[in-house]
PDB file of N, CA, C and O in Angstrom:
ATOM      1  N   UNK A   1     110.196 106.731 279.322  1.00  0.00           N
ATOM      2  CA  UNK A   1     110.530 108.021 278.785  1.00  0.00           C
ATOM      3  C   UNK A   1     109.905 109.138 279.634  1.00  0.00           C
ATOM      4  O   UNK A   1     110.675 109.996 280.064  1.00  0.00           O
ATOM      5  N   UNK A   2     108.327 109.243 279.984  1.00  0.00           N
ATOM      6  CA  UNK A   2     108.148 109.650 280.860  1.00  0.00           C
ATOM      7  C   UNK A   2     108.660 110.099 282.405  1.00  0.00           C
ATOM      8  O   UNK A   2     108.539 111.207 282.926  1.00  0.00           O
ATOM      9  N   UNK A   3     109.253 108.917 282.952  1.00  0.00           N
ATOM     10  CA  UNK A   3     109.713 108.582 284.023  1.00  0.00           C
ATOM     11  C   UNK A   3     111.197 109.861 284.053  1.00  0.00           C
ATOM     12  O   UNK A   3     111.251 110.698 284.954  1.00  0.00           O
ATOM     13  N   UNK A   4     112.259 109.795 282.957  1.00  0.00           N
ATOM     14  CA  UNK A   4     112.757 110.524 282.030  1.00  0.00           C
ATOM     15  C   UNK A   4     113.225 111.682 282.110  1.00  0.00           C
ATOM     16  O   UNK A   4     114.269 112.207 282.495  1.00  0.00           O
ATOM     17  N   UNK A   5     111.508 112.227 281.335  1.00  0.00           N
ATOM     18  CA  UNK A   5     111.879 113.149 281.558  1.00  0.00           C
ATOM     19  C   UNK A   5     111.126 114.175 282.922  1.00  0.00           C
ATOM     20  O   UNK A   5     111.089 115.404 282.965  1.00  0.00           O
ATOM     21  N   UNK A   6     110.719 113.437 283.686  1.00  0.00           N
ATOM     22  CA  UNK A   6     110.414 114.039 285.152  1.00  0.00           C
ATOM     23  C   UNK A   6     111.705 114.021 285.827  1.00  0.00           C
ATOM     24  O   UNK A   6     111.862 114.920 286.652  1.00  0.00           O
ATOM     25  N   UNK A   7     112.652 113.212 285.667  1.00  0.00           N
ATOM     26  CA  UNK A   7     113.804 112.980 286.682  1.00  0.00           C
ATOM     27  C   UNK A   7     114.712 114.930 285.815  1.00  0.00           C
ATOM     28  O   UNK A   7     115.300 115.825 286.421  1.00  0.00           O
ATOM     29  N   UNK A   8     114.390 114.807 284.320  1.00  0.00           N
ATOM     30  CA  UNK A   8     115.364 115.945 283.955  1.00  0.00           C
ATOM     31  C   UNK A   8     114.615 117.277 284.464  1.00  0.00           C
ATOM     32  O   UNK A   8     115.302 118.240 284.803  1.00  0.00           O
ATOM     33  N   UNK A   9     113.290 117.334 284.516  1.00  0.00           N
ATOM     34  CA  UNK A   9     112.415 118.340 285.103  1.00  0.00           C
ATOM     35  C   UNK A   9     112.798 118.727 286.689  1.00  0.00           C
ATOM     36  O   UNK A   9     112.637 119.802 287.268  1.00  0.00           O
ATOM     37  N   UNK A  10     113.272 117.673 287.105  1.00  0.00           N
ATOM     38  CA  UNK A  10     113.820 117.717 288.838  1.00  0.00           C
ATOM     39  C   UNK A  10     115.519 118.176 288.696  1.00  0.00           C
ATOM     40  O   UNK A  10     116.031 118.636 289.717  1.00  0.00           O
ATOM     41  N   UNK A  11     116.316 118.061 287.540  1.00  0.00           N
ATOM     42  CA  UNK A  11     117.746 118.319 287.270  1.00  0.00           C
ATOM     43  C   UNK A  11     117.138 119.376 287.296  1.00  0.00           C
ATOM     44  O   UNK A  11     116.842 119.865 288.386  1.00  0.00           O
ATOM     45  N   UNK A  12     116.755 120.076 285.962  1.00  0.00           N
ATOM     46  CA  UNK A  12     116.851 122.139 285.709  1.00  0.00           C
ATOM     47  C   UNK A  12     115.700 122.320 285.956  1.00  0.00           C
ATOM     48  O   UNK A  12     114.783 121.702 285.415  1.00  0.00           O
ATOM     49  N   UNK A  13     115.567 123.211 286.828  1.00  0.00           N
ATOM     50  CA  UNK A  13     114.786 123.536 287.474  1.00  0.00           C
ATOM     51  C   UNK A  13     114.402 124.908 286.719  1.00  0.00           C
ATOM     52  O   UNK A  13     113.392 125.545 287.020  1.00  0.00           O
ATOM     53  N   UNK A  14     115.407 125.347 285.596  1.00  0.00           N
ATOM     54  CA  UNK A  14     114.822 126.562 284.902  1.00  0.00           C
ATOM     55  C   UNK A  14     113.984 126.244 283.196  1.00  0.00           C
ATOM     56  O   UNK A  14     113.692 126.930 282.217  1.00  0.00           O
ATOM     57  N   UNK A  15     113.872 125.001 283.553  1.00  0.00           N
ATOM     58  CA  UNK A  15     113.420 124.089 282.117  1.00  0.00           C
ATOM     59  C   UNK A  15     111.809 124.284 281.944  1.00  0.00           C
ATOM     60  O   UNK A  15     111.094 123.971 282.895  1.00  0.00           O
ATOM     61  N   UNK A  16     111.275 124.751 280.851  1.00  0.00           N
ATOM     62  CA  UNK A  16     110.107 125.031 280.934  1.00  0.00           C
ATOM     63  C   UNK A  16     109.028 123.914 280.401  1.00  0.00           C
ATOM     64  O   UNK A  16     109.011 123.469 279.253  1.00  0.00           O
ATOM     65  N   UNK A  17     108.144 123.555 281.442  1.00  0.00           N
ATOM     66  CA  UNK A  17     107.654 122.142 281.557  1.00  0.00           C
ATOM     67  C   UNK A  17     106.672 122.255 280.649  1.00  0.00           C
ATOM     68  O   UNK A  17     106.353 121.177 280.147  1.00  0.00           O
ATOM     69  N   UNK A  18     106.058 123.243 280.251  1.00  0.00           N
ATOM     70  CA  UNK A  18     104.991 123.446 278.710  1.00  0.00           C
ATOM     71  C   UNK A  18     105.851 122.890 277.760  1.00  0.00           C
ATOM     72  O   UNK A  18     105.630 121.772 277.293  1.00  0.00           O
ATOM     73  N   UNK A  19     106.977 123.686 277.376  1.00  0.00           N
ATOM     74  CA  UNK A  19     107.796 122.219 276.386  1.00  0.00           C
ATOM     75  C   UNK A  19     108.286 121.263 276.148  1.00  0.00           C
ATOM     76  O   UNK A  19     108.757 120.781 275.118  1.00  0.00           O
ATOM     77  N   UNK A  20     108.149 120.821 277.529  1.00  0.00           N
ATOM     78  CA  UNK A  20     108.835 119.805 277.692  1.00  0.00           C
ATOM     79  C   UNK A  20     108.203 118.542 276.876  1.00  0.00           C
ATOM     80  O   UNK A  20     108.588 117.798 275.974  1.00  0.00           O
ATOM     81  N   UNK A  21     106.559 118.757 277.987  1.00  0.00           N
ATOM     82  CA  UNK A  21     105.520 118.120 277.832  1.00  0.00           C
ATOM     83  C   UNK A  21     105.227 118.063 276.168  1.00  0.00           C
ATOM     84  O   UNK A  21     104.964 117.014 275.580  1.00  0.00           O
ATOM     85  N   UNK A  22     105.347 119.740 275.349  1.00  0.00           N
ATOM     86  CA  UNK A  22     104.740 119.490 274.155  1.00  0.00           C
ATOM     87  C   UNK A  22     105.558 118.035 273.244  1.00  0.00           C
ATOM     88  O   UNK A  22     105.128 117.029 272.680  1.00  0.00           O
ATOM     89  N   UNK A  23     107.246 118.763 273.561  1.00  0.00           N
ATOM     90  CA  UNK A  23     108.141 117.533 272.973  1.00  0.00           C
ATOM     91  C   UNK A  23     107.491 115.890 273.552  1.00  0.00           C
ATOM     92  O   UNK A  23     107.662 115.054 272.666  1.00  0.00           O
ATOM     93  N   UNK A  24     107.102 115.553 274.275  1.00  0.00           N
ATOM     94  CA  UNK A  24     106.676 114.595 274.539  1.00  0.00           C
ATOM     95  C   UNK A  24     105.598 114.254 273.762  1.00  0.00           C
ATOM     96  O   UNK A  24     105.628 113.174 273.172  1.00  0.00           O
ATOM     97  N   UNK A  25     104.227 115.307 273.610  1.00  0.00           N
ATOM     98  CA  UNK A  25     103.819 114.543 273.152  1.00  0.00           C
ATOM     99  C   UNK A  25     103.424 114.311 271.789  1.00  0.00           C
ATOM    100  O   UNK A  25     102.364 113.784 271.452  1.00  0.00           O
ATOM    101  N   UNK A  26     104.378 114.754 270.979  1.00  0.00           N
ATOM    102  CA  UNK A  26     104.376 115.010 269.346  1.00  0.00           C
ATOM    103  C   UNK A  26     105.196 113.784 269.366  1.00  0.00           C
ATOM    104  O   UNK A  26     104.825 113.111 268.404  1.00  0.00           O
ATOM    105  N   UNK A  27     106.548 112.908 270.288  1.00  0.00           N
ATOM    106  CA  UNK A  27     107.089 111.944 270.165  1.00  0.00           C
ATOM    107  C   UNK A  27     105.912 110.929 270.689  1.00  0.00           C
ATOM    108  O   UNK A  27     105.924 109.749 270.340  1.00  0.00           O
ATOM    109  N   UNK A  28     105.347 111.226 271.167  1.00  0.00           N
ATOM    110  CA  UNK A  28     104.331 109.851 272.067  1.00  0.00           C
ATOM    111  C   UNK A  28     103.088 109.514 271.505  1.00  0.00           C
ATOM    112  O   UNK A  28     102.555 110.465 270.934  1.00  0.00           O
ATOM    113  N   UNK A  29     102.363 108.299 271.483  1.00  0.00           N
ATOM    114  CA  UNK A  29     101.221 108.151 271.092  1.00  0.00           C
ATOM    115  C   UNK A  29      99.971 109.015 272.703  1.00  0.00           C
ATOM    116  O   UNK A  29     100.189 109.236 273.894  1.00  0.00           O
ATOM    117  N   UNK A  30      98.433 109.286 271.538  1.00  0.00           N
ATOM    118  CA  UNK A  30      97.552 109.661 272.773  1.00  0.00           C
ATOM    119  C   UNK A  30      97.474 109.097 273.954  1.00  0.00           C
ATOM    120  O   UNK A  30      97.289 109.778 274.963  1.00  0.00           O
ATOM    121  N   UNK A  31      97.570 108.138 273.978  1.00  0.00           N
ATOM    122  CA  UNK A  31      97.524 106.927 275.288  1.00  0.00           C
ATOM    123  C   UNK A  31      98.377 107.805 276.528  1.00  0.00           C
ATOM    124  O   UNK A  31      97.838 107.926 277.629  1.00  0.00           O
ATOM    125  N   UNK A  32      99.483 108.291 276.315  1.00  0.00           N
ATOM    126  CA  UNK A  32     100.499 108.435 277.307  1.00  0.00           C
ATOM    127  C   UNK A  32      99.776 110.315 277.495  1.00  0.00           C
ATOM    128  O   UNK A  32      99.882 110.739 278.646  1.00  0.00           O
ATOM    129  N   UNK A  33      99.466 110.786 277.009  1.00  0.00           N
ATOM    130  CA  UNK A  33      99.401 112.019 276.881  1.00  0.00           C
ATOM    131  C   UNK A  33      98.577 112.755 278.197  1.00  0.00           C
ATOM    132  O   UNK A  33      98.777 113.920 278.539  1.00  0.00           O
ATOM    133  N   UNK A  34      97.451 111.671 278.964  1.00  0.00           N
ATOM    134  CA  UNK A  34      97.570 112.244 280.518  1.00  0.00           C
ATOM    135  C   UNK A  34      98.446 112.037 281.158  1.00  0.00           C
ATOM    136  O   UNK A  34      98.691 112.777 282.111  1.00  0.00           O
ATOM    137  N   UNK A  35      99.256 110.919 280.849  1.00  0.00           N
ATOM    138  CA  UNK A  35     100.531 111.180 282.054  1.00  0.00           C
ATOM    139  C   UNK A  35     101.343 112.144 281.734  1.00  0.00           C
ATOM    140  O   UNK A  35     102.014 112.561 282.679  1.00  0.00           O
ATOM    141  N   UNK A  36     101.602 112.900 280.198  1.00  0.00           N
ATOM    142  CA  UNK A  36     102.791 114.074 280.408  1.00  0.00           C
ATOM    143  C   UNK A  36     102.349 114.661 280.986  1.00  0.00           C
ATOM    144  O   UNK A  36     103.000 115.284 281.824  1.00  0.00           O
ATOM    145  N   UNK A  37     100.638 114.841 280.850  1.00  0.00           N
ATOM    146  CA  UNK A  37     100.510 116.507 281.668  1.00  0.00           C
ATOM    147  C   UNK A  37     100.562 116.332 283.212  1.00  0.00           C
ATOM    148  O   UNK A  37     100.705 117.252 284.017  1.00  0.00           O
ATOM    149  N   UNK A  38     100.441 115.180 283.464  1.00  0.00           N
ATOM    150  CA  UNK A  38     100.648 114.982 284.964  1.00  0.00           C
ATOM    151  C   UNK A  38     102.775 115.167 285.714  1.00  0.00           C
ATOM    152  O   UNK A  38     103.194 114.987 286.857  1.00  0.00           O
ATOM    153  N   UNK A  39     103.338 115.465 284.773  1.00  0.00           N
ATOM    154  CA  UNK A  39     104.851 115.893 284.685  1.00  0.00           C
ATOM    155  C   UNK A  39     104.836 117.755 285.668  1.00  0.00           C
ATOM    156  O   UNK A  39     104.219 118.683 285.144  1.00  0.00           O
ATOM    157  N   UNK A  40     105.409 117.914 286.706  1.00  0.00           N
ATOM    158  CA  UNK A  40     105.914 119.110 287.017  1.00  0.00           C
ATOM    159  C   UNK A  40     107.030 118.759 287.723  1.00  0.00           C
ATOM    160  O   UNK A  40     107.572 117.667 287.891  1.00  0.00           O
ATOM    161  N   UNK A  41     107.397 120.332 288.276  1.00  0.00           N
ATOM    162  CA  UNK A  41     108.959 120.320 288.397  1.00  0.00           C
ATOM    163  C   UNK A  41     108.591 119.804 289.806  1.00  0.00           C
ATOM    164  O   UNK A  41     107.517 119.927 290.395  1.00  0.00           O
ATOM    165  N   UNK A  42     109.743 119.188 290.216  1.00  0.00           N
ATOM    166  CA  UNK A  42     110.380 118.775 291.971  1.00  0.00           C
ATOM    167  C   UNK A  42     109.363 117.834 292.277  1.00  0.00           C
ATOM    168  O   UNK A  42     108.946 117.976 293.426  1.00  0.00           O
ATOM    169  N   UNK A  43     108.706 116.721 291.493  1.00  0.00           N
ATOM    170  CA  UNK A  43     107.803 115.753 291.480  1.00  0.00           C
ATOM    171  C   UNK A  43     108.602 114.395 291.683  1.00  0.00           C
ATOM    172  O   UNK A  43     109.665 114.421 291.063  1.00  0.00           O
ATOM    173  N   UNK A  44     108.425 113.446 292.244  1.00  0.00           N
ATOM    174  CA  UNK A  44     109.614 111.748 292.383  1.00  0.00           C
ATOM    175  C   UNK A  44     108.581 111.779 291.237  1.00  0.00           C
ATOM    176  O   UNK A  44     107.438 112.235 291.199  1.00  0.00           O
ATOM    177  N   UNK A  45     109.475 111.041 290.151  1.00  0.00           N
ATOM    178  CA  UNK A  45     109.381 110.262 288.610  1.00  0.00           C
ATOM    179  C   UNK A  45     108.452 109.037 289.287  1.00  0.00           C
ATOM    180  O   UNK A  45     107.409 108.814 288.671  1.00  0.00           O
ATOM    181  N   UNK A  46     108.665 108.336 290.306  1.00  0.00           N
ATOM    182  CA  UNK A  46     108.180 107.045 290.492  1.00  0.00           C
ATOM    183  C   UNK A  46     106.622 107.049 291.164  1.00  0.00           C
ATOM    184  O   UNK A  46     105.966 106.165 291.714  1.00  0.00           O
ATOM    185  N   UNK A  47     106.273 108.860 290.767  1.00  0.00           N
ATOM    186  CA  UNK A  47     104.648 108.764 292.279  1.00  0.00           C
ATOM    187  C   UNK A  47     103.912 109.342 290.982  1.00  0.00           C
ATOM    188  O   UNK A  47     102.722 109.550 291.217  1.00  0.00           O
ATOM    189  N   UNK A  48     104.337 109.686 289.550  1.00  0.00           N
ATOM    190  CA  UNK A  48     103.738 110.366 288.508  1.00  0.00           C
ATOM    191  C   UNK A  48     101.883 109.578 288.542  1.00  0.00           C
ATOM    192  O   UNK A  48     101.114 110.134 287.757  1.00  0.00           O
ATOM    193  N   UNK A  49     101.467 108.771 289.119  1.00  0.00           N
ATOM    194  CA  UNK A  49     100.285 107.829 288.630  1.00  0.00           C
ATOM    195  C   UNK A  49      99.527 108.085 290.165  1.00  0.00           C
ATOM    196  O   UNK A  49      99.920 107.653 291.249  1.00  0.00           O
ATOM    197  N   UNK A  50      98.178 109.024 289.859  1.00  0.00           N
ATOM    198  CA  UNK A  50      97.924 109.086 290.921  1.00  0.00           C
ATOM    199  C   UNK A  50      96.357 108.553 291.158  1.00  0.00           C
ATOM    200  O   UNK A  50      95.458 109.197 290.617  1.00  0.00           O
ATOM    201  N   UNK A  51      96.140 107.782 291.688  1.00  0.00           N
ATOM    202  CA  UNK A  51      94.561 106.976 292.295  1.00  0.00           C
ATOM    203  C   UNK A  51      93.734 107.688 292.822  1.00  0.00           C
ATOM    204  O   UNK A  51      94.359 108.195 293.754  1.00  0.00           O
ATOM    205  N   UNK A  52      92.902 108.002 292.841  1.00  0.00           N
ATOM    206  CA  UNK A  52      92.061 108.537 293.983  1.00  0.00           C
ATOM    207  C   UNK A  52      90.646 107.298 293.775  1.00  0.00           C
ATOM    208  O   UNK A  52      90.064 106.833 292.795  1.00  0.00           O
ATOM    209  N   UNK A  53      90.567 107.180 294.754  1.00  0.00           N
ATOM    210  CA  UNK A  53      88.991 106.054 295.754  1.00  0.00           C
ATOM    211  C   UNK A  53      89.695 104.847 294.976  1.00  0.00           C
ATOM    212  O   UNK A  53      90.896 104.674 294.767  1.00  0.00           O
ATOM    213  N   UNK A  54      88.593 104.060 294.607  1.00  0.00           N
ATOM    214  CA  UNK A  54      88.728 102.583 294.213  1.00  0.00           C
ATOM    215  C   UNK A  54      88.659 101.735 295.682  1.00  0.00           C
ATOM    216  O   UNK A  54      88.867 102.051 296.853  1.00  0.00           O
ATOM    217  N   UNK A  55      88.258 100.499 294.993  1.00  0.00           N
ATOM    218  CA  UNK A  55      88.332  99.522 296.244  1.00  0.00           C
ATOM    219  C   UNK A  55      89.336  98.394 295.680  1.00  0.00           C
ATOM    220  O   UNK A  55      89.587  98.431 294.476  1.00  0.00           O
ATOM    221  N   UNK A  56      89.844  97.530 296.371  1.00  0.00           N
ATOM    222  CA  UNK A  56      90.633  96.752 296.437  1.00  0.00           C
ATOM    223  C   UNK A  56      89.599  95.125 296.668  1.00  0.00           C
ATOM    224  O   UNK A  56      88.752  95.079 297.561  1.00  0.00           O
ATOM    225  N   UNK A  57      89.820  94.070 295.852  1.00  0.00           N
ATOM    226  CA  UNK A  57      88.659  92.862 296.422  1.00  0.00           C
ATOM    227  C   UNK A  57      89.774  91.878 296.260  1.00  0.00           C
ATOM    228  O   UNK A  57      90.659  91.957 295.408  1.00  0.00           O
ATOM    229  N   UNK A  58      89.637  90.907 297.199  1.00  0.00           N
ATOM    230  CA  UNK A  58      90.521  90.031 297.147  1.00  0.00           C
ATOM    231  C   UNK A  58      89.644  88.585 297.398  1.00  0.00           C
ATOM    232  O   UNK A  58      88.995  88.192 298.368  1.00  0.00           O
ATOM    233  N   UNK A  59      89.969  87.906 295.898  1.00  0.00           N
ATOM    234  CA  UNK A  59      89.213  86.931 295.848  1.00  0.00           C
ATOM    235  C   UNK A  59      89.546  85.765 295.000  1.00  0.00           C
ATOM    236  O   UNK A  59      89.338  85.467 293.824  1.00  0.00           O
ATOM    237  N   UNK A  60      90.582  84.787 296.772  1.00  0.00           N
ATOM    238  CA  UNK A  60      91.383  83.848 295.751  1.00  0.00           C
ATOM    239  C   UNK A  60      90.690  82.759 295.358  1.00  0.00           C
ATOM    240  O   UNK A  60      91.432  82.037 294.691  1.00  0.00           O
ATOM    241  N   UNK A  61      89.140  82.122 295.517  1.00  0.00           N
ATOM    242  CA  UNK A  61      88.588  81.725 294.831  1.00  0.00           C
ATOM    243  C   UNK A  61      88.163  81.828 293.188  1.00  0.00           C
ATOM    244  O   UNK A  61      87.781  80.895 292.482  1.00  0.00           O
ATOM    245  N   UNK A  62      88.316  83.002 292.866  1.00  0.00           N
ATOM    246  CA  UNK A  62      88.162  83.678 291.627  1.00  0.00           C
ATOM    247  C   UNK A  62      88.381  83.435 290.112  1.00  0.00           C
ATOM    248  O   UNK A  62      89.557  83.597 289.785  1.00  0.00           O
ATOM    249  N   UNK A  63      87.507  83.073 289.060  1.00  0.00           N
ATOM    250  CA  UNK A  63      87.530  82.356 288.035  1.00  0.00           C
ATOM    251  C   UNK A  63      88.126  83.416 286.828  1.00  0.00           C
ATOM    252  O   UNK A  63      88.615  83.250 285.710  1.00  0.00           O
ATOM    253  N   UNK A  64      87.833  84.501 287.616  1.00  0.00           N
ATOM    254  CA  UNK A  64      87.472  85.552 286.474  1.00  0.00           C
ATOM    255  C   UNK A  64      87.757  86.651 287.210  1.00  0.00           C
ATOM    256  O   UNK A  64      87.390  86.602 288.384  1.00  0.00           O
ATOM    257  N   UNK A  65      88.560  88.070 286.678  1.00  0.00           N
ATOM    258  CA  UNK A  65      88.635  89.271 286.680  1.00  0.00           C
ATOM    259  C   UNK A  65      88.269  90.174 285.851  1.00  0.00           C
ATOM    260  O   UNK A  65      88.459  90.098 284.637  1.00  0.00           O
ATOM    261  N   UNK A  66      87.690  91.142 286.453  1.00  0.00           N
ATOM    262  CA  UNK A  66      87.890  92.605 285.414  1.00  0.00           C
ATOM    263  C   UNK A  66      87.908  93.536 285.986  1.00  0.00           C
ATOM    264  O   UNK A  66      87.111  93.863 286.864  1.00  0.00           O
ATOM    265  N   UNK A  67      89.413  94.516 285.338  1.00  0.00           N
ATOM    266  CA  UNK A  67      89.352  95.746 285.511  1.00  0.00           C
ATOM    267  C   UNK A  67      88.653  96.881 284.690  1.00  0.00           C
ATOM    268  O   UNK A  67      88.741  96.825 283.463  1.00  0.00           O
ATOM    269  N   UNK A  68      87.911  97.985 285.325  1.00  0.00           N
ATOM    270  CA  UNK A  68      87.691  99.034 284.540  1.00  0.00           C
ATOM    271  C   UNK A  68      88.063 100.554 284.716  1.00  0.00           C
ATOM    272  O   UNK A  68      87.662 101.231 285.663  1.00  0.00           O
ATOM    273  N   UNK A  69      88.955 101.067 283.603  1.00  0.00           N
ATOM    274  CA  UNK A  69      89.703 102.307 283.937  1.00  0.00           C
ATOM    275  C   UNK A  69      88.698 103.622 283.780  1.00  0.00           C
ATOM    276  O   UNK A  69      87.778 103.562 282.965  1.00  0.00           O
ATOM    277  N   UNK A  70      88.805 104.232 284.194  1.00  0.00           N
ATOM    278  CA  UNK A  70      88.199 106.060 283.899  1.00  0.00           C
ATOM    279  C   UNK A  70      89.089 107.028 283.881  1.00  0.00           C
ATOM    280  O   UNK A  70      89.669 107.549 284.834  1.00  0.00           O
ATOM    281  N   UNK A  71      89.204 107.326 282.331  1.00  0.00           N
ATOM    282  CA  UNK A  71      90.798 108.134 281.834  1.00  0.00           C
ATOM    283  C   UNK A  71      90.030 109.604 282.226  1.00  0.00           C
ATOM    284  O   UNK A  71      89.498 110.214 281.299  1.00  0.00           O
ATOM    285  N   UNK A  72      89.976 110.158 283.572  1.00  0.00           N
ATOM    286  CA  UNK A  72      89.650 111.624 283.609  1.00  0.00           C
ATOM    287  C   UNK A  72      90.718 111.987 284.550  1.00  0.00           C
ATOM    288  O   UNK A  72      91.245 111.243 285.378  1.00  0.00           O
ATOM    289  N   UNK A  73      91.067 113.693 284.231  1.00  0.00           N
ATOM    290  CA  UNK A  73      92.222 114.201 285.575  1.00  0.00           C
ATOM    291  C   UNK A  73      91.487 114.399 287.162  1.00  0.00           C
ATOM    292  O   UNK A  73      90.443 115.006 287.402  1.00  0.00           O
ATOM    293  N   UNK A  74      92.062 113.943 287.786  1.00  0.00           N
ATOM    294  CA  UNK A  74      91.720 113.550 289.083  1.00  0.00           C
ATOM    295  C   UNK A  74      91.123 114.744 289.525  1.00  0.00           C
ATOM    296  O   UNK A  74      90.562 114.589 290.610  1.00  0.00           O
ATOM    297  N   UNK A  75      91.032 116.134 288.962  1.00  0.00           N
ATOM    298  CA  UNK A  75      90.374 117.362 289.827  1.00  0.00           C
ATOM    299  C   UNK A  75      88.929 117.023 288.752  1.00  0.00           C
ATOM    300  O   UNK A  75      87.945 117.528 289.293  1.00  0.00           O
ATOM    301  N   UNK A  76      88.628 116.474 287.701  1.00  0.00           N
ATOM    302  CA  UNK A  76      87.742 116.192 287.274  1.00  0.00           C
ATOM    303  C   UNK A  76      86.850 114.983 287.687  1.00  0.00           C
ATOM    304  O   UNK A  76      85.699 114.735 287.327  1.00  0.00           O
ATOM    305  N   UNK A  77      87.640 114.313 288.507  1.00  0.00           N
ATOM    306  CA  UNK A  77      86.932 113.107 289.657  1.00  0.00           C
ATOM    307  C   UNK A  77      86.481 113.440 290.825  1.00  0.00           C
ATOM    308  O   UNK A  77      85.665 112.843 291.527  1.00  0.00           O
ATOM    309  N   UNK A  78      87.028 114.398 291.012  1.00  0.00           N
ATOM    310  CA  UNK A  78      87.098 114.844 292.584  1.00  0.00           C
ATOM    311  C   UNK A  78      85.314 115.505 292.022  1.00  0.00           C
ATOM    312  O   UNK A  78      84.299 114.939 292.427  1.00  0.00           O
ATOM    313  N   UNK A  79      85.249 116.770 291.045  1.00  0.00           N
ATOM    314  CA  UNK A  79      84.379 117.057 291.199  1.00  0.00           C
ATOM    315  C   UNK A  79      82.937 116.709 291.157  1.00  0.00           C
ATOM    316  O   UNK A  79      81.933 117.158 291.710  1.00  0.00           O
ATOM    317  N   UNK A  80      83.297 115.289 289.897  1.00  0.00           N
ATOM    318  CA  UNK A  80      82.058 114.419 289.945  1.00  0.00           C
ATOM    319  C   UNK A  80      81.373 113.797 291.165  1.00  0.00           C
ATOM    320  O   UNK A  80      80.218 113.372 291.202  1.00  0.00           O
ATOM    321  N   UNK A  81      82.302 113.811 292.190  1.00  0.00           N
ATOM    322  CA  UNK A  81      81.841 113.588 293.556  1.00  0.00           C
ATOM    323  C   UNK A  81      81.015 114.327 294.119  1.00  0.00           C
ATOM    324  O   UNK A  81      79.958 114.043 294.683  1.00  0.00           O
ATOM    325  N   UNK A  82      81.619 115.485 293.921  1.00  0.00           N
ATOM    326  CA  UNK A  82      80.345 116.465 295.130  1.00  0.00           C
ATOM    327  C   UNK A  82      78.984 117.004 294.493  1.00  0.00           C
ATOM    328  O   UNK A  82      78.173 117.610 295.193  1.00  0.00           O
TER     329      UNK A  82
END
C-alpha cells in the first residue's frame, strides 16, 4: 500500500503529500508509520527503505543469527554520529 501510494505521489504531482501520508496513517497500524513519512513526490516506490552504516557478516558456518533494528529517521542517526 505504501509502495502505492508513492507510485500515485509520482502520477499528481499537485497531490498534497501531508494528506496523503495522514490518510495512510489513520488506515495503517504504528509499525508502518516511519515509512509513510519517508513518502515524497518524484521518489522510485521501490528505494522508499533507506540504510545508512551497518555491516554485513557472512558466516556459513553459523548456528545462530540475530538481527537488531534501530527505528530512528536517518537525519536522527546521522546526528548521533557526530
Amino acid at each position: 500500500m505504501i509502495r502505492k501510494a508513492q507510485e500515485f505521489m509520482n502520477e499528481n504531482h499537485f497531490a498534497d503529500v501531508s494528506r496523503v501520508q495522514c490518510l495512510l496513517r489513520k488506515m495503517m497500524s504504528e509499525e508502518y508509520h516511519g515509512l509513510i513519512d519517508q513518502i515524497k513526490e518524484c521518489q522510485d516506490p521501490h528505494a522508499i527503505f533507506n540504510i545508512h552504516g551497518g555491516n554485513n557478516l557472512i558466516a556459513p558456518t553459523a548456528s545462530q543469527a540475530e538481527q537488531k533494528l534501530v527505528e530512528k529517521p536517518a537525519d536522527e542517526i546521522k546526528k548521533d554520529k557526530e
